[in-house]
One Martini backbone bead per residue (centre of mass of N, CA, C, O) as a GRO file, in nm:
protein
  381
    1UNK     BB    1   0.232   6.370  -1.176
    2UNK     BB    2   0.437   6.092  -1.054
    3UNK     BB    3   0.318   5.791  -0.887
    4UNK     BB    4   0.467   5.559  -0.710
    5UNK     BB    5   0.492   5.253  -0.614
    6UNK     BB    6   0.456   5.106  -0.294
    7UNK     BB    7   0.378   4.831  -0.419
    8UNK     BB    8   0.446   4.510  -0.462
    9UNK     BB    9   0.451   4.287  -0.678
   10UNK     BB   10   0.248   3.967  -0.615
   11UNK     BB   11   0.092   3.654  -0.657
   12UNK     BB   12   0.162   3.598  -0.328
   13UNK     BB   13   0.076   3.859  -0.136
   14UNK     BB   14  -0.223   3.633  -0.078
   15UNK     BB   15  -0.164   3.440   0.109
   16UNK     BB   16  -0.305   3.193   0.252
   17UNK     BB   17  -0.432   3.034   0.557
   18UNK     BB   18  -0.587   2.692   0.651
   19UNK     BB   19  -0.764   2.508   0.803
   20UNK     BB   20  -0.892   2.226   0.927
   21UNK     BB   21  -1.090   2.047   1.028
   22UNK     BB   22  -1.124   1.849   1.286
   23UNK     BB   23  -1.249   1.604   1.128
   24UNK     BB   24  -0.920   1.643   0.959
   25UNK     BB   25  -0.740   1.518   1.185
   26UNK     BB   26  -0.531   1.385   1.395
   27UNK     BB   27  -0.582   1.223   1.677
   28UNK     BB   28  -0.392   1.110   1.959
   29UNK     BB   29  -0.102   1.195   1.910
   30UNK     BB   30   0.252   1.090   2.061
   31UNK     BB   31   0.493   1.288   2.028
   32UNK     BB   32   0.766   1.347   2.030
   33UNK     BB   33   1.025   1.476   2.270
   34UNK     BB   34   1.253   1.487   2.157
   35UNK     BB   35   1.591   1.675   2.150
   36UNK     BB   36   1.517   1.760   1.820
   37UNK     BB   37   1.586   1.919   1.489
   38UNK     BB   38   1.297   1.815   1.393
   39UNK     BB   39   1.000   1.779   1.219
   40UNK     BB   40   0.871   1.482   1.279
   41UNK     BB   41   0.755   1.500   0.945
   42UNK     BB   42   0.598   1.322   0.688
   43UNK     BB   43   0.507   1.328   0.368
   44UNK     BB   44   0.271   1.264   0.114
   45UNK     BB   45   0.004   1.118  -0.122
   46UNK     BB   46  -0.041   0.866   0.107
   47UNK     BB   47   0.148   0.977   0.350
   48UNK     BB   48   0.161   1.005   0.696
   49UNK     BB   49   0.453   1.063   0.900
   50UNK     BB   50   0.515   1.019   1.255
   51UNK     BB   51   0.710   1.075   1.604
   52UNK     BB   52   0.678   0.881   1.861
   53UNK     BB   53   0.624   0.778   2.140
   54UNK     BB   54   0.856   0.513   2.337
   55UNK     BB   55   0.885   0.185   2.444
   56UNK     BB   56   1.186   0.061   2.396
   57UNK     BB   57   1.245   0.291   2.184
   58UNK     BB   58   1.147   0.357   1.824
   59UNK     BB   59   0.892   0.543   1.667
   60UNK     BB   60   0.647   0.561   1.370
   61UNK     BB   61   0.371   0.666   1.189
   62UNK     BB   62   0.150   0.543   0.925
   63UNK     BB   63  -0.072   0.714   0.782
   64UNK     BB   64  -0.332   0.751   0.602
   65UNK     BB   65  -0.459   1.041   0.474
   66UNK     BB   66  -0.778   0.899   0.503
   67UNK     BB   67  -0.709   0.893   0.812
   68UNK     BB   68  -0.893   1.047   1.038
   69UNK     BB   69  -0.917   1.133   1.358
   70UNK     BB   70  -0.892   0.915   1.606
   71UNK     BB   71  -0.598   0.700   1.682
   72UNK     BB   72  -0.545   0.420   1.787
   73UNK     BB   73  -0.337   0.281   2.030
   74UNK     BB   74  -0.320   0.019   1.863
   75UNK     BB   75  -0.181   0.128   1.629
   76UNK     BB   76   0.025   0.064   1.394
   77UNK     BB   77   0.385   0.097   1.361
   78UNK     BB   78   0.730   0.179   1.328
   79UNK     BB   79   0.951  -0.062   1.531
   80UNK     BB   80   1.294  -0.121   1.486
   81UNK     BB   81   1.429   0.054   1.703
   82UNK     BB   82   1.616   0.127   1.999
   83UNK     BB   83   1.636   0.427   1.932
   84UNK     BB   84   1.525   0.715   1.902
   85UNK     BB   85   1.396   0.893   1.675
   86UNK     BB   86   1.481   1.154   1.447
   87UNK     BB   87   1.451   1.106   1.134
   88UNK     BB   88   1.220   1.142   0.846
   89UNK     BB   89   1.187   1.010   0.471
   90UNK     BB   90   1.030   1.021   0.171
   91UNK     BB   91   1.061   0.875  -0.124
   92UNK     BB   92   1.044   1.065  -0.425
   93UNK     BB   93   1.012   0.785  -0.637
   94UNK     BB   94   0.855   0.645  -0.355
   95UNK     BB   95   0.576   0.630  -0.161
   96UNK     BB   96   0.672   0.325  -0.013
   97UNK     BB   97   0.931   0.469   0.121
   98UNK     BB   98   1.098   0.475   0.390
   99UNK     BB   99   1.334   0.671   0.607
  100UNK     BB  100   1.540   0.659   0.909
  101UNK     BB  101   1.674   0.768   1.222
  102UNK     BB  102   1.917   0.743   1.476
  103UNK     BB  103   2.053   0.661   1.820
  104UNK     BB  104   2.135   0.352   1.712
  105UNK     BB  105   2.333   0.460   1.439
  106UNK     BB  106   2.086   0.377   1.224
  107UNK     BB  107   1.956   0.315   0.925
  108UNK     BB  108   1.604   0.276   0.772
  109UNK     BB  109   1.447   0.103   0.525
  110UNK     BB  110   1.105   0.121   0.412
  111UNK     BB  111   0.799   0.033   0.270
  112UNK     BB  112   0.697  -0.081   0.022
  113UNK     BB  113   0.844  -0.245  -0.226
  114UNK     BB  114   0.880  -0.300  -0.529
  115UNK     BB  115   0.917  -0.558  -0.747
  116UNK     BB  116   1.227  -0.468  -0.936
  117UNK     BB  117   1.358  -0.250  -0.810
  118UNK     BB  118   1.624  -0.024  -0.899
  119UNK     BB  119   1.871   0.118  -0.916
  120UNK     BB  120   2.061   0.430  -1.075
  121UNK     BB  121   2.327   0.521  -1.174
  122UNK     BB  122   2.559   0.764  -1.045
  123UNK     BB  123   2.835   0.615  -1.114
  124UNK     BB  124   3.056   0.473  -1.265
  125UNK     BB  125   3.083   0.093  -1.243
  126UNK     BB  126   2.770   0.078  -1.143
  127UNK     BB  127   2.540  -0.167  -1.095
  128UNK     BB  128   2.247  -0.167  -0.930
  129UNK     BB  129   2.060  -0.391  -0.704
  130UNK     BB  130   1.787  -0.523  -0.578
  131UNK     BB  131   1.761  -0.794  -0.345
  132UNK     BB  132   1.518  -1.016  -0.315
  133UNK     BB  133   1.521  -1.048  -0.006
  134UNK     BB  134   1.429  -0.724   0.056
  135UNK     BB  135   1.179  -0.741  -0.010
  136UNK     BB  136   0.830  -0.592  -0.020
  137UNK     BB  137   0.473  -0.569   0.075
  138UNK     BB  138   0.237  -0.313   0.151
  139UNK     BB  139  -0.060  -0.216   0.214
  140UNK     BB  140  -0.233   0.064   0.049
  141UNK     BB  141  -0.379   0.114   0.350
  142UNK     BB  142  -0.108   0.033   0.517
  143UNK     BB  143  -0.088  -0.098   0.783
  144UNK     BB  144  -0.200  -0.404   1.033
  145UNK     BB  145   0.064  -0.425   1.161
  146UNK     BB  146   0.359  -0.438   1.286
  147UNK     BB  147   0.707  -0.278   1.215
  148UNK     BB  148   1.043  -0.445   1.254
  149UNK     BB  149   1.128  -0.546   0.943
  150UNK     BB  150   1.370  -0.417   0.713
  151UNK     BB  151   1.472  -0.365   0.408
  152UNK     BB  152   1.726  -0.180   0.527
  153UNK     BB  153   2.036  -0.174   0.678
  154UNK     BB  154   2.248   0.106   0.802
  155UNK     BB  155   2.587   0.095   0.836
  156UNK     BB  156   2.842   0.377   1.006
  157UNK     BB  157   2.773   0.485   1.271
  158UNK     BB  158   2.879   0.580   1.542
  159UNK     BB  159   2.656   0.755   1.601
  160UNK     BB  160   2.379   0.924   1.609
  161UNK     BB  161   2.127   0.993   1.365
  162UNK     BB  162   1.961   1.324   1.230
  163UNK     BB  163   1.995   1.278   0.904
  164UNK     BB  164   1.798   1.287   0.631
  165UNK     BB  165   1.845   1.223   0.278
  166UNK     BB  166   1.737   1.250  -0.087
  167UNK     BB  167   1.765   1.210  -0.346
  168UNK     BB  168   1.622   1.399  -0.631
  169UNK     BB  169   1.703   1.217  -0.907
  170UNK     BB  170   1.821   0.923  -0.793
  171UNK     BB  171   1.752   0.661  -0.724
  172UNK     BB  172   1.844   0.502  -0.412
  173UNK     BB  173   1.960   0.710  -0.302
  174UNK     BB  174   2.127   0.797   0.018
  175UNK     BB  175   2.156   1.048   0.292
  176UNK     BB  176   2.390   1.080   0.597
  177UNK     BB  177   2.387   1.238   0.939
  178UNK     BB  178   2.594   1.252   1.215
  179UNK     BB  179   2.758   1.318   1.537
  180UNK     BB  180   3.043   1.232   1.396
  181UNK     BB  181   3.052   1.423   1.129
  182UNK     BB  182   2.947   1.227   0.925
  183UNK     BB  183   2.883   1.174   0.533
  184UNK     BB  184   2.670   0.938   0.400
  185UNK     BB  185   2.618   0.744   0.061
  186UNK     BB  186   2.376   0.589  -0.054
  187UNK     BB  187   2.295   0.246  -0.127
  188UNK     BB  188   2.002   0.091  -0.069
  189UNK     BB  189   1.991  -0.187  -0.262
  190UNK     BB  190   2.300  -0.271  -0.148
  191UNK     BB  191   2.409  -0.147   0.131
  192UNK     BB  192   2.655   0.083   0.005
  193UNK     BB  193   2.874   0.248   0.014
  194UNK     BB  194   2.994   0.535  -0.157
  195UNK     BB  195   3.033   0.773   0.038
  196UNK     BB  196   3.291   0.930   0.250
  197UNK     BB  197   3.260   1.226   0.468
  198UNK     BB  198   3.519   1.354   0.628
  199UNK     BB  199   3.645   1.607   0.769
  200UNK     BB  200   3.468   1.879   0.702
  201UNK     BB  201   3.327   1.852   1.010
  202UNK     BB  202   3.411   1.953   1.347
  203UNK     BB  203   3.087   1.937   1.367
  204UNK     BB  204   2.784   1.975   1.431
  205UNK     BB  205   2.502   1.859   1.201
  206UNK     BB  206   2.239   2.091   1.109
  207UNK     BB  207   2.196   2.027   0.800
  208UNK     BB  208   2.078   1.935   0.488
  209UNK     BB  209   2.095   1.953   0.133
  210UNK     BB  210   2.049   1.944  -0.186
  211UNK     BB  211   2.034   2.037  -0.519
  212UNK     BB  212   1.826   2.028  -0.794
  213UNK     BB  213   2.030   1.797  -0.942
  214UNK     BB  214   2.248   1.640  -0.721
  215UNK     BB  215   2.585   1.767  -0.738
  216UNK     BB  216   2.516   1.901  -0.453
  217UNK     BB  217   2.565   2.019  -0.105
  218UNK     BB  218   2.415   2.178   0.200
  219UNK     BB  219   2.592   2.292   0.562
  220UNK     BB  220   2.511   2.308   0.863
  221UNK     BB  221   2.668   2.380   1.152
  222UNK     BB  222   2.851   2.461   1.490
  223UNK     BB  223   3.059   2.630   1.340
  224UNK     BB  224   2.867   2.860   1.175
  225UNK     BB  225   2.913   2.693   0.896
  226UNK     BB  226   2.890   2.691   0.569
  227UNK     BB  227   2.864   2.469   0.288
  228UNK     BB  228   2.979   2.317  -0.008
  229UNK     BB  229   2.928   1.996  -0.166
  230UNK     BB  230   3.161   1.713  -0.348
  231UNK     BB  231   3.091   1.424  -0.331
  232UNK     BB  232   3.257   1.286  -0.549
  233UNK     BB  233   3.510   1.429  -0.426
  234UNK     BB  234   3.523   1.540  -0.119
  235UNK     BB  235   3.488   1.863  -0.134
  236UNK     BB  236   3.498   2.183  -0.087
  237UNK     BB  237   3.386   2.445  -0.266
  238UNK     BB  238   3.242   2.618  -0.042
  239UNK     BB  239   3.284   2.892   0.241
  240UNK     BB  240   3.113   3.013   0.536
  241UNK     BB  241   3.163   3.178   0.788
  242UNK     BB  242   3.000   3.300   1.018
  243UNK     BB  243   2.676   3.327   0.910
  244UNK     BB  244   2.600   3.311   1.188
  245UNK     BB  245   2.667   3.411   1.535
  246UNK     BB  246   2.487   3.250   1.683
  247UNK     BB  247   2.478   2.930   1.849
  248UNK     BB  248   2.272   2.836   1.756
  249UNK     BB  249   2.072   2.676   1.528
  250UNK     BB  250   2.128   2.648   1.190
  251UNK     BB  251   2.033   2.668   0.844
  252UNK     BB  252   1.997   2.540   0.493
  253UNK     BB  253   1.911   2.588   0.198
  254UNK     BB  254   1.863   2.504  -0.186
  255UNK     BB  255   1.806   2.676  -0.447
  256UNK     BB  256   1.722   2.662  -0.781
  257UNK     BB  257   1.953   2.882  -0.853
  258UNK     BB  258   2.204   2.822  -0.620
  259UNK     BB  259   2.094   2.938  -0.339
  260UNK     BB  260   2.105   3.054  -0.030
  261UNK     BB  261   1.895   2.939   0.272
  262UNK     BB  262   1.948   3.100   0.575
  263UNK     BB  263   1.896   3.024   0.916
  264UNK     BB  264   1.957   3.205   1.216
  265UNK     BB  265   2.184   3.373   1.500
  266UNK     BB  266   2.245   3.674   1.663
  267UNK     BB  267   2.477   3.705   1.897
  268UNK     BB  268   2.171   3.867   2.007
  269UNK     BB  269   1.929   3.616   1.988
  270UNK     BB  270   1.818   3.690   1.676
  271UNK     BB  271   1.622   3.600   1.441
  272UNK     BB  272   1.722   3.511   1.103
  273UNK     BB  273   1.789   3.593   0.754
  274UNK     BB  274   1.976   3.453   0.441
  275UNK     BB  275   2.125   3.545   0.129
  276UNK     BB  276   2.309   3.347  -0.066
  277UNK     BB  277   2.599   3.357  -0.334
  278UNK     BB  278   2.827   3.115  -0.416
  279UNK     BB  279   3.018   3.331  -0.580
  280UNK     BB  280   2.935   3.513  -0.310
  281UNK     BB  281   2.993   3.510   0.046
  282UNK     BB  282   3.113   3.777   0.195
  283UNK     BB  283   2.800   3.879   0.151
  284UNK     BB  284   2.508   3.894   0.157
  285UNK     BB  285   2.189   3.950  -0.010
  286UNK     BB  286   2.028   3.927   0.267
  287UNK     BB  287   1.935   4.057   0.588
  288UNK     BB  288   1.694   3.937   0.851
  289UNK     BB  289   1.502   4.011   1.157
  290UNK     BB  290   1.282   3.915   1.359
  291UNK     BB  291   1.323   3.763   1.650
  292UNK     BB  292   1.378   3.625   2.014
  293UNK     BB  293   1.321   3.351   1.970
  294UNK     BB  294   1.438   3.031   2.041
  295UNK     BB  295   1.352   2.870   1.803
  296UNK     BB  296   1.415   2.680   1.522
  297UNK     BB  297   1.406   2.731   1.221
  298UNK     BB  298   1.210   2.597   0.928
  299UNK     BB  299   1.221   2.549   0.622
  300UNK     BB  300   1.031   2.584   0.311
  301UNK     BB  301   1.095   2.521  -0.029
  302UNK     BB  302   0.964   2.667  -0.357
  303UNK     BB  303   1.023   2.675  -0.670
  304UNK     BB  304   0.780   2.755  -0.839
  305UNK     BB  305   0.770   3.009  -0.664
  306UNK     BB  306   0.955   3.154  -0.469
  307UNK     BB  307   0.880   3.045  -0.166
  308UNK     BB  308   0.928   3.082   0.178
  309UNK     BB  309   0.899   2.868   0.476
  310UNK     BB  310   0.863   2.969   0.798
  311UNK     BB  311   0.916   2.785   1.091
  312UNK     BB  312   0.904   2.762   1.424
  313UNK     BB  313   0.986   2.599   1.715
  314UNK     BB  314   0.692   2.674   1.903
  315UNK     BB  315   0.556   2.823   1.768
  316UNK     BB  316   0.222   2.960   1.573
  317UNK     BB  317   0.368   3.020   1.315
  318UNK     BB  318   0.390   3.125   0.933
  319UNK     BB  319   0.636   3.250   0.755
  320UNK     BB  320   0.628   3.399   0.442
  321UNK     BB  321   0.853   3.442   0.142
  322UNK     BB  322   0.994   3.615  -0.132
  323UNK     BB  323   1.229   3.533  -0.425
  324UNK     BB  324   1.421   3.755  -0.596
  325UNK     BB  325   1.604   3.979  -0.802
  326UNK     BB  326   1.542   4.204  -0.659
  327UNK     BB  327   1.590   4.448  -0.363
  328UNK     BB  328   1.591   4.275  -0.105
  329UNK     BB  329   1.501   3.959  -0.239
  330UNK     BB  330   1.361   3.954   0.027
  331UNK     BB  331   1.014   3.919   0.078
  332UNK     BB  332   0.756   3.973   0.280
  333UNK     BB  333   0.394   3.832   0.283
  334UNK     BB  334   0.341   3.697   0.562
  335UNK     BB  335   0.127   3.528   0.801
  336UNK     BB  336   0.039   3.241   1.021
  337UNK     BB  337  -0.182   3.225   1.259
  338UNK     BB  338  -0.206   3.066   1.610
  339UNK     BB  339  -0.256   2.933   1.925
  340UNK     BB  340  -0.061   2.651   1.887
  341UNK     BB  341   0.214   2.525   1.947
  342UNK     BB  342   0.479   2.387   1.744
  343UNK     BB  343   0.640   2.064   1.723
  344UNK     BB  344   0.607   2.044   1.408
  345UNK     BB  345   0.646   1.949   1.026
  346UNK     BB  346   0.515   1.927   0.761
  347UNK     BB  347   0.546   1.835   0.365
  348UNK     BB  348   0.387   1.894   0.079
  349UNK     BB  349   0.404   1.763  -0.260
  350UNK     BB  350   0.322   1.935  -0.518
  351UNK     BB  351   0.174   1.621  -0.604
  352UNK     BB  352  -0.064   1.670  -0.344
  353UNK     BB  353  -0.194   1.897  -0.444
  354UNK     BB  354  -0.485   2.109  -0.495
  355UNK     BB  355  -0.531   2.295  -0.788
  356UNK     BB  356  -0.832   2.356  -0.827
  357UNK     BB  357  -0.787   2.536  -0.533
  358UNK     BB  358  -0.501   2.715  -0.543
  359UNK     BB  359  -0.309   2.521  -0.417
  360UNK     BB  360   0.054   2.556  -0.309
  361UNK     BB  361   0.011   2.460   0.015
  362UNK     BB  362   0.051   2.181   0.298
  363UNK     BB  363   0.079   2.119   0.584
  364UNK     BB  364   0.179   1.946   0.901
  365UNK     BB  365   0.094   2.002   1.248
  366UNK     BB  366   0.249   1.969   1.535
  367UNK     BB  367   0.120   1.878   1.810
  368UNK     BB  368   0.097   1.699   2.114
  369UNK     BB  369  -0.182   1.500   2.007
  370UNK     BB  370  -0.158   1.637   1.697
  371UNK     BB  371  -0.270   1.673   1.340
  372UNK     BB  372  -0.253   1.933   1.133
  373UNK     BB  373  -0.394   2.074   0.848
  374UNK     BB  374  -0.241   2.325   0.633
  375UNK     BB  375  -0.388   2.550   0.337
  376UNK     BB  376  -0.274   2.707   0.100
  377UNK     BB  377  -0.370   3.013  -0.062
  378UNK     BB  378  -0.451   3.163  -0.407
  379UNK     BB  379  -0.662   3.398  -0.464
  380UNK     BB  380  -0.967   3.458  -0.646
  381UNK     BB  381  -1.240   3.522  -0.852
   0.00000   0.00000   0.00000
């Protein structure tokens, strides 16, 4: 008689959570309260960078990873926004420059540019070239004053700007979208749009996600739409409607091979998680629901392993799921849980992770006062 094996493989089905120690935390930062479904945290190997409460406009921190403890009220900031700032990300090319994304209906590029540094062609007929006036260096060890003028200030929206995206192959392109539902895509060094994406999309956009080559991108939207978009046509390639039922925001992000990783919410406000193959929309290749509450779920993909880590606003949890090819495709693999719901999230690029401990991922849990880092290990013998 053969005995079914009911237990599916897979070498991350035990990856834990473990916290840092105390004194491994950052102390005392007053997290930004913006009601805006943003991480609030961007991370590299070099800075964690967090948007902060401020008066009198936006401001966010940038920190050395290794200035851990409490964080001092006079720690010099990035304050150069007018009003709150909304969302931030690190150069995938370059550890020091970040921009962020504002109230004030501006993007704003700054820290830390290399002199030489140069875009890289991405359509035919551009040359691209950082101007020598905008150029800046700022100290290995992080800010020692306030930073409040940007080498690169970008004006094209009319409303608040709440989403920033960099190229992931691409020297110096940025995307950004606002809520005047406008998708702009830029080259960072000369300031210049490359693309006016409009109308494509009629409310506003609640994420933006760039597939792994960077030839599209895919958007999630308020009128309940999935979108997959071709900057360089300025066309939809392909679009699901009512991807999820529910009003609340939901998420989308491109997976290694193609296919779309989303979550939101349905009908009856409860929270699911959703996986599409773009070459047919018309039913999910899997579709999961998890619970009632209300907070906006936040993906994070890992395309080595092939797991997705998804955090609630809110929550205290971080559930995390393995995408394979066979049926029911989504398996979920685990939870880490702690006591104190996370008003933010960053996430560590894996060239910033310690692999000879097994480390696969790495958090940065933002609570009302501090930032955390949560540690996934996959346990070895």
């Amino acid at each position: 008689m053969s005995f079914r094996k009911v237990v599916r493989q897979s070498k991350f089905r035990h990856v834990f959570g473990q916290p840092v120690k105390t004194e491994q935390c950052y102390d005392d930062i007053r997290v930004s309260r913006v009601t805006w479904d943003s991480t609030f945290c961007a991370v590299n190997p070099s800075f964690v960078a967090i948007i902060v409460e401020a008066s009198g406009g936006g401001a966010f921190l940038v920190l050395p990873l290794h200035k851990t403890g409490r964080i001092d009220k006079s720690y010099p900031t990035v304050c150069g926004h007018t009003g709150p700032v909304l969302d931030i990300e690190w150069c995938p090319h370059n550890d020091h420059v970040i921009a962020s994304g504002s109230e004030d209906c501006t993007v704003m590029v700054r820290v830390g540019w290399q002199r030489g540094d140069s875009a890289v062609p991405w359509h035919r007929g551009h040359l691209l070239t950082v101007p020598s006036a905008q150029v800046w260096q700022v100290p290995e060890g992080g800010l020692v004053q306030p930073l409040t003028e940007p080498v690169v200030v970008l004006e094209g929206h009319s409303k608040r700007v709440g989403i920033i995206a960099w190229h992931p192959s691409t020297r110096n392109v940025l995307l950004s979208a606002g809520c005047d539902n406008v998708v702009l895509i830029w080259n960072v060094g000369t300031a210049e749009e490359l693309y006016r994406l409009e109308g494509l999309h009629p409310d506003l956009i609640y994420s933006v996600s760039w597939s792994r080559d960077g030839s599209r991108f895919c958007t999630a939207c308020k009128d309940k739409s999935v979108r997959v978009i071709d900057p360089r046509r300025g066309t939809v390639v392909v679009e699901k409607e009512r991807a999820h039922e529910g009003a609340r925001p939901m998420r989308a992000i491109f997976l290694a091979d193609g296919k779309i990783f989303t979550t939101g919410f349905s009908r009856m406000s409860e929270r699911q998680l959703a996986l599409w193959d773009t070459e047919n929309l018309e039913e999910p290749m899997g579709l999961q629901e998890l619970d009632s509450s209300n907070g906006a779920l936040l993906p994070f993909y890992d395309p080595d392993t092939n797991v997705v880590y998804v955090c609630g606003k809110g929550d205290s949890s971080i559930r995390y799921f393995e995408i394979t090819e066979e049926p029911p495709y989504i398996h979920f693999l685990n939870t880490f849980t702690s006591k104190e719901p996370q008003r933010g999230m960053g996430w560590m690029p894996k060239r910033g992770l310690d692999v000879s401990k097994c480390e696969i991922a790495r958090f940065y849990k933002l609570h009302e006062r501090k930032c955390e880092p949560i540690i996934m290990t996959v346990p070895r013998k």
